[in-house]
C-alpha positions as CSV (number, residue, x, y, z in Angstrom):
1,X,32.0,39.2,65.7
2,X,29.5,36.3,66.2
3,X,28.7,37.7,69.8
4,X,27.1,41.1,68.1
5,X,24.8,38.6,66.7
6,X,23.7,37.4,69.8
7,X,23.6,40.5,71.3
8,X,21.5,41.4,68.2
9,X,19.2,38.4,68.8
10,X,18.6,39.2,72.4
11,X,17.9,42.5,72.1
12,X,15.3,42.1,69.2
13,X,13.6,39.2,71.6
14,X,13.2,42.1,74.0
15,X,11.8,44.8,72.0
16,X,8.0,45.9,71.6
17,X,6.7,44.0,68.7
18,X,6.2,46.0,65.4
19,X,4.3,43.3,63.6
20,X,2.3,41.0,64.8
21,X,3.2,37.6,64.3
22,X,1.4,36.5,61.4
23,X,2.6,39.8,59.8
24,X,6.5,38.4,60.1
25,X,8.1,40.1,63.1
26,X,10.0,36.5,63.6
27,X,11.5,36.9,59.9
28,X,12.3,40.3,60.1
29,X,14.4,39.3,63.4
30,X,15.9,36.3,61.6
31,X,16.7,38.1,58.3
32,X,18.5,41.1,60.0
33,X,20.3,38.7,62.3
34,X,21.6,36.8,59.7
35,X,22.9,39.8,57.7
36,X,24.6,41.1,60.6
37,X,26.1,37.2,60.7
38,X,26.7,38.1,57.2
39,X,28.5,41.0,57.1
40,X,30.7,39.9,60.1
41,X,31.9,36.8,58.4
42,X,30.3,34.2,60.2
43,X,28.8,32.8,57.1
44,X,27.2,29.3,59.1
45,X,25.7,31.3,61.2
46,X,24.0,33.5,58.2
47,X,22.6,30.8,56.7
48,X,20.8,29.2,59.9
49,X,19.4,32.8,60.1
50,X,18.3,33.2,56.9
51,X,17.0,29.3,56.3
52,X,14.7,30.5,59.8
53,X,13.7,33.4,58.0
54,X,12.8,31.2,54.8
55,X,10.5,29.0,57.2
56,X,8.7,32.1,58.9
57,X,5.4,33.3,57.8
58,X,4.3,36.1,56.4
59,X,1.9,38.0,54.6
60,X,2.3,39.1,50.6
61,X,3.3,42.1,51.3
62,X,6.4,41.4,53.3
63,X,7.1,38.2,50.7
64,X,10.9,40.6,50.1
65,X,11.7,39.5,53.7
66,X,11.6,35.6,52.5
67,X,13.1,36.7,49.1
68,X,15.8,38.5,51.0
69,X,16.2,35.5,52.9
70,X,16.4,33.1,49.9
71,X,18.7,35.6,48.1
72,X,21.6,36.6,50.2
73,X,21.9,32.5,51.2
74,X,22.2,31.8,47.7
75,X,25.0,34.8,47.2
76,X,26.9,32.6,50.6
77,X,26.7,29.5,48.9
78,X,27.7,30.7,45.4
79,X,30.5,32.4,46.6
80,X,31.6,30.1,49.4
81,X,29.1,27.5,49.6
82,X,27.4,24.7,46.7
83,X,26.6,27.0,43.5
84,X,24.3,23.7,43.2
85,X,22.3,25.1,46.3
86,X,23.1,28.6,45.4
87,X,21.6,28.1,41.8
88,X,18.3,25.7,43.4
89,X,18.0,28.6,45.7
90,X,17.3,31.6,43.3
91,X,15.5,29.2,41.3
92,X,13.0,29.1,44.3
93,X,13.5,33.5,44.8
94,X,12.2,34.3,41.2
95,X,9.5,32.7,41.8
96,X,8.6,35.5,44.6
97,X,6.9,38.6,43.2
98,X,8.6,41.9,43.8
99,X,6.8,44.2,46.3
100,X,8.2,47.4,44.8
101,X,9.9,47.8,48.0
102,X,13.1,50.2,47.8
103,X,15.1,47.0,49.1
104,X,14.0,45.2,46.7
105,X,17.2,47.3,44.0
106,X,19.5,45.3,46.9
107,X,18.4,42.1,46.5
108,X,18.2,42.2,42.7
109,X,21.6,43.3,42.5
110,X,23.0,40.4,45.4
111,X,20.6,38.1,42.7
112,X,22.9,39.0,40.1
113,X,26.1,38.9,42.2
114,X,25.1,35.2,43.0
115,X,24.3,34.6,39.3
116,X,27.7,35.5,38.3
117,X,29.3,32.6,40.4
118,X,27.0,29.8,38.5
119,X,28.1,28.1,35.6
120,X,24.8,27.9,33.6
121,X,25.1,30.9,31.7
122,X,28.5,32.0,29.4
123,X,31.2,33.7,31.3
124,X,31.4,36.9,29.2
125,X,27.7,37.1,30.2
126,X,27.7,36.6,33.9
127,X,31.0,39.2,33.9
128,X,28.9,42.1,31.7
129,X,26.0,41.2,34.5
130,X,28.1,42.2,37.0
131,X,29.5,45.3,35.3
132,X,25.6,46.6,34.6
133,X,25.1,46.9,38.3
134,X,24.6,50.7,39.2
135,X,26.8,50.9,42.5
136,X,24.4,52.6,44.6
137,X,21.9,49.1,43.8
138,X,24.3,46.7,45.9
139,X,24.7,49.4,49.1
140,X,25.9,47.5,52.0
141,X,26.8,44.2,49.9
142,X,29.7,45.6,48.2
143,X,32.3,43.1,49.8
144,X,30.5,40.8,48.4
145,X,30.2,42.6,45.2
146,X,33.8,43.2,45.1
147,X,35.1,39.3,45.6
148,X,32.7,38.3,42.9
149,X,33.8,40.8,40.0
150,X,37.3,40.4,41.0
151,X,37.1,36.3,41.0
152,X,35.0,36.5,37.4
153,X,37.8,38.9,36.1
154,X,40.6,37.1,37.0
155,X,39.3,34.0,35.7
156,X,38.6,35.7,32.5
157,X,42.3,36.9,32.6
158,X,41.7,40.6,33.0
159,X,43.6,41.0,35.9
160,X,44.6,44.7,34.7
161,X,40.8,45.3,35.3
162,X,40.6,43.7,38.4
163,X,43.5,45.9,39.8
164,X,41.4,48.7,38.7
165,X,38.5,47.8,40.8
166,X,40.4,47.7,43.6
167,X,42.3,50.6,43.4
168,X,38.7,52.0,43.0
169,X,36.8,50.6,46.3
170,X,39.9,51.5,47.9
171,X,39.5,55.2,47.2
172,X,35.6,55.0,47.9
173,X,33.9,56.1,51.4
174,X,33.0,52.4,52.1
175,X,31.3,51.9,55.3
176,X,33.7,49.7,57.0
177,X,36.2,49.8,59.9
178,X,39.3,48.0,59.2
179,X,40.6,44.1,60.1
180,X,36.6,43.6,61.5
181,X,34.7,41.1,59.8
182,X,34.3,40.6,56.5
183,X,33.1,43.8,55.5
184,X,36.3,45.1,56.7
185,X,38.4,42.8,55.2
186,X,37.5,42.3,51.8
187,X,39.9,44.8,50.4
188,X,42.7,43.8,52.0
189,X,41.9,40.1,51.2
190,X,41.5,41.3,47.4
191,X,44.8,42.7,47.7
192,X,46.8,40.1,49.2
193,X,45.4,38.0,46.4
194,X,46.4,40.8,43.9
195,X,50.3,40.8,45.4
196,X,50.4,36.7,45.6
197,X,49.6,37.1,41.8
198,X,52.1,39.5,41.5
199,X,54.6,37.6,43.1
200,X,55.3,40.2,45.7
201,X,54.8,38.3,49.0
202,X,55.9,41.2,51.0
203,X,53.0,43.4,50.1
204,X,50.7,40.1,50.3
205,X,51.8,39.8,53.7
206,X,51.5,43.5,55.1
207,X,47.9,43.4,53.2
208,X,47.0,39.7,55.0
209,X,47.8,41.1,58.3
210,X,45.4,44.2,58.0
211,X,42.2,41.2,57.7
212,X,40.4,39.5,60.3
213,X,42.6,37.1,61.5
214,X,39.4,35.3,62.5
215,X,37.5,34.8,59.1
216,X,38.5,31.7,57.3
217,X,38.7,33.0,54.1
218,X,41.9,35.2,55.7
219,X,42.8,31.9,57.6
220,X,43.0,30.2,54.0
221,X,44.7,32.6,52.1
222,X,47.5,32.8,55.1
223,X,48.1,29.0,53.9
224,X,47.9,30.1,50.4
225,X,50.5,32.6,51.1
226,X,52.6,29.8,53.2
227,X,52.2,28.2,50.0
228,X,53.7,30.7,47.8
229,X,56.6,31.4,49.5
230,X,57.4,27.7,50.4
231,X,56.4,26.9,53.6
232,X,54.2,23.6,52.8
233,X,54.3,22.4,56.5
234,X,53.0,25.6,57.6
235,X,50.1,25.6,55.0
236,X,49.3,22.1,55.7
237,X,49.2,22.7,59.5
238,X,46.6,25.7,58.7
239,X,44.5,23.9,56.4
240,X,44.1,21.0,58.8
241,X,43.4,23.4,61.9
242,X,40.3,24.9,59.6
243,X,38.9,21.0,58.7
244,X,35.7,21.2,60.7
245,X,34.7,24.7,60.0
246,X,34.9,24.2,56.2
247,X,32.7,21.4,56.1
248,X,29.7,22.7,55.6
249,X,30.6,25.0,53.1
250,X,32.0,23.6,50.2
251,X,34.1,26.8,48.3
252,X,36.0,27.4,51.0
253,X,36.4,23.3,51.8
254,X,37.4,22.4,48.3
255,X,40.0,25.1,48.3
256,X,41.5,24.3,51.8
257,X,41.0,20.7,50.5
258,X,43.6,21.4,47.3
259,X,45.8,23.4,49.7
260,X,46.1,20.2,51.3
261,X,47.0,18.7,48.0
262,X,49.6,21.7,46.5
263,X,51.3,21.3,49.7
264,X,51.9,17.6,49.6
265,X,53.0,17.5,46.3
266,X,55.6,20.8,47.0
267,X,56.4,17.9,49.6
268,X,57.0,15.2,46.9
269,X,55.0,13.2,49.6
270,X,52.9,11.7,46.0
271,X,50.8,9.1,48.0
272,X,49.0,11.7,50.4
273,X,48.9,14.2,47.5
274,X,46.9,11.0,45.9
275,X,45.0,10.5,48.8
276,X,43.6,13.8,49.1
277,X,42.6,14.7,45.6
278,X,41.0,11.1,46.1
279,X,38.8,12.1,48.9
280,X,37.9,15.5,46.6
281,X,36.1,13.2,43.5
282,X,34.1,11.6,46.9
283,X,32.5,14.9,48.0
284,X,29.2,15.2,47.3
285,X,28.0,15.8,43.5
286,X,31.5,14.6,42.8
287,X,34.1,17.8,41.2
288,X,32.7,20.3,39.4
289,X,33.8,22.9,37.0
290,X,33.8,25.5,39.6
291,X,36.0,23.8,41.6
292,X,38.6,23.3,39.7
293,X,39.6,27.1,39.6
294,X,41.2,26.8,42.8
295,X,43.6,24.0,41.4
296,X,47.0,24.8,39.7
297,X,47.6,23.6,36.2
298,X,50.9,20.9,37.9
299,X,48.1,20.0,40.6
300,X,45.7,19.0,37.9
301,X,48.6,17.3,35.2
302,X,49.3,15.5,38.8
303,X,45.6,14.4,39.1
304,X,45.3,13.3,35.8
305,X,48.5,11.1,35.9
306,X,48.1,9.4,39.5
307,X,44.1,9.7,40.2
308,X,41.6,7.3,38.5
309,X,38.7,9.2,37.5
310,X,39.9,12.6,37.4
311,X,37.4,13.9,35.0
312,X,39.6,15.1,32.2
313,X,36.5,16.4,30.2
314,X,36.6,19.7,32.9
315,X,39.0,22.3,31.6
316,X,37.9,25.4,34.2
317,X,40.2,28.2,33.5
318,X,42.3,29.0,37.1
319,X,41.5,31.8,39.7
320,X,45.2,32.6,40.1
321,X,47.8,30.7,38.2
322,X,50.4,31.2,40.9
323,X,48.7,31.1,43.7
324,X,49.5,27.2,44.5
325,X,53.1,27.1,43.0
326,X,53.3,23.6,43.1
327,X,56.6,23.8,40.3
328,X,59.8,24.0,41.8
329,X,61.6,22.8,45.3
330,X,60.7,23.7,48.7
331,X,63.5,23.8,51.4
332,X,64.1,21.0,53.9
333,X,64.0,22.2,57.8
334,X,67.9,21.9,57.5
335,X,67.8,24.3,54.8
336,X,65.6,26.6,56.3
337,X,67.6,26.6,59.4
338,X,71.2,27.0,57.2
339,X,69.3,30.2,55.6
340,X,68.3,31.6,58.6
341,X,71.8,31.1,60.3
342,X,72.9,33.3,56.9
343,X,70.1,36.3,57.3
344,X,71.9,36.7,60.8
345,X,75.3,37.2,59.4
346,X,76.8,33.7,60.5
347,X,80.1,32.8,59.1
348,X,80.6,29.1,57.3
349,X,82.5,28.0,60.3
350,X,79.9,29.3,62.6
351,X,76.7,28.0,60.7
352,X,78.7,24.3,60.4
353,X,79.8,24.3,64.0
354,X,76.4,25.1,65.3
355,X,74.3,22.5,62.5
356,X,77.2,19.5,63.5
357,X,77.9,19.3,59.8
358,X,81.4,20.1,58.2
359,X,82.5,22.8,56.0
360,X,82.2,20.6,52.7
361,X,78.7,19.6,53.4
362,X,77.2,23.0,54.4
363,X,78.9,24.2,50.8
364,X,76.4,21.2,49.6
365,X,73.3,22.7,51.2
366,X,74.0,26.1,50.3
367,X,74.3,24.7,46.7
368,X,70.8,23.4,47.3
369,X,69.3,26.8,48.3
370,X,70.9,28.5,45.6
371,X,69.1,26.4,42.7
372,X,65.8,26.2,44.7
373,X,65.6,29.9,45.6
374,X,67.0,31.0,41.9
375,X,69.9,32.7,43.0
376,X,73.7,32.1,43.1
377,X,74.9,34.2,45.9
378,X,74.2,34.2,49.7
379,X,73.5,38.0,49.7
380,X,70.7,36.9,46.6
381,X,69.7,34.4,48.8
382,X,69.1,36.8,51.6
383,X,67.0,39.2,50.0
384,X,64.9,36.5,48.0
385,X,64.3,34.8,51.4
386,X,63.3,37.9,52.7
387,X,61.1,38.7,49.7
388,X,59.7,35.2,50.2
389,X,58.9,35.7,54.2
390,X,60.8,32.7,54.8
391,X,63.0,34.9,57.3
């Protein structure tokens, strides 16, 4: 997706110039460059757009170009960035007088959407903001529109509500084409959020797979996912492959950062656990409120047990309850490798032979996988691995 940026930048270098240059050709390029970034999920590269657009020049009459600018960086950073920056930045947009512009119904209602991240005003408030929002004011930003109201509902614990949503932006004519950038995935990333929440990992895995495997939002709720059905190592693994293209955008870091976390603890490896939620107080502006929503209620007794200054004065509701299930067992690789040897049909003599273990101590392990998985039968243990994706 990034290259239809570039393709966009070279052909607006190439065409006849509009506006002259004092009249903000250069911003207009940058501004519709970087919603192009924005809408294909290549949120760095929106915000170098737009902060060029910010630092163009232009008369008073195309001020909604910088406004636009200012606006739809903040709605980045409050939903994936610093809703420190996101909140300084629409600070700096109000102060930008509305041209009475038809775009300007847009950028009031991405103002909003940002709002609704921030923590300044009550949440009841921020969520009725959002609700107030004609739907044909947000046009083209409804992805964004639709992660926002579904993270203020859920944190709110209307997740009835939030279903409802869904089901209706699924049964809109959205402009969108499926599994391409963010516009189209931000259904089926709603949805495999939905199903983790539900506990039906099957469904969250068929909805995963229709996203852009490229974004990292998908990237992090695959490890989320691996997560949820007990593969730590494979969550781990993802959340260390994404380390340098989180960085400059904290939402998405923190959250890799405590997927780091949930699957060292599911690991009972305590020390790294430790050593990560360590390195989270030493981010910049320390951890917030917001933050705090992607970490499970066991993550945070955890913190507040084995990490000196965990601030215990922040009591931030959660985004999903289950979506880090650090409670409970994971398998070993033995295990893993036992249950698999099961799903094929092995017998006990077969599955002992070919993990040079006897009888007796394969009856152990299978004893194991029965109290971690919940069940007390190999055909239960089957279909729960299978329900799990673990098979």
């Amino acid at each position: 997706m990034p290259k239809r940026v570039e393709r966009f930048d070279a052909k607006a270098n190439m065409t006849k110039q509009i506006f002259s240059q004092n009249r903000g050709w250069s911003t207009f390029v940058a501004v519709q460059s970087g919603i192009t970034a924005m809408y294909a999920g290549d949120f760095r590269a929106a915000i170098i757009h737009f902060t060029r657009a910010r630092a163009g020049m232009v008369d008073d009459e195309l001020l909604f170009l910088r406004r636009d600018a200012i606006v739809k960086t903040a709605l980045i950073e409050a939903l994936y960035g610093d809703v420190a920056r996101a909140e300084a930045l629409l600070a700096e947009a109000s102060t930008l007088p509305h041209c009475g512009s038809w775009v300007e119904l847009e950028i009031d209602a991405a103002h909003i959407i940002a709002e609704s991240q921030l923590p300044a005003r009550p949440a009841r408030e921020r969520l009725e903001a959002l609700r107030a929002i004609p739907l044909h004011h947000f046009g083209e930003l409804w992805p964004f529109y639709l992660v926002a109201l579904q993270r203020r509902l859920l944190v709110a614990g209307e997740t009835d509500e939030a279903k409802h949503h869904l089901m209706m932006f699924e049964q809109m004519q959205l402009t969108q084409t499926e599994g391409e950038g963010f516009t189209g995935s931000a259904i089926s990333l709603s949805a495999t959020l939905d199903a983790l929440l539900e506990g039906d990992f099957t469904e969250a895995s068929a909805r995963l797979e229709r996203a852009d495997p490229g974004l990292l939002v998908t990237q992090l709720m695959h490890a989320a996912l691996d997560l949820a059905v007990g593969r730590p190592r494979a969550a781990l693994q993802r959340a260390s492959d994404m380390r340098d293209r989180t960085r400059t955008l904290r939402v998405l870091n923190v959250w890799r950062l405590a997927t780091m976390a949930g699957g060292h603890l599911l690991l009972r490896d305590e020390d790294s656990c430790r050593e990560v939620l360590e390195f989270i107080l030493q981010l910049p502006g320390g951890l917030r409120e917001t933050d705090l929503i992607f970490f499970p209620q066991q993550l945070r007794a955890f913190a507040s047990a084995h990490v000196a200054g965990w601030p215990e004065s922040l009591q931030a509701p959660l985004l999903a309850p289950g979506l880090f299930p650090t409670s409970g067992e994971t398998l070993t690789q033995r295990e893993l490798d036992i249950l698999y040897a099961i799903a094929q049909g092995g017998s006990r003599e077969s599955i002992a032979r070919a993990q040079y273990i006897s009888v007796n101590t394969l009856k152990a392990h299978l004893r194991s996988i029965y109290r971690k998985l919940g069940v007390n039968s190999r055909t239960a243990a089957v279909l729960e691995a299978e329900r799990r994706r673990l098979v």
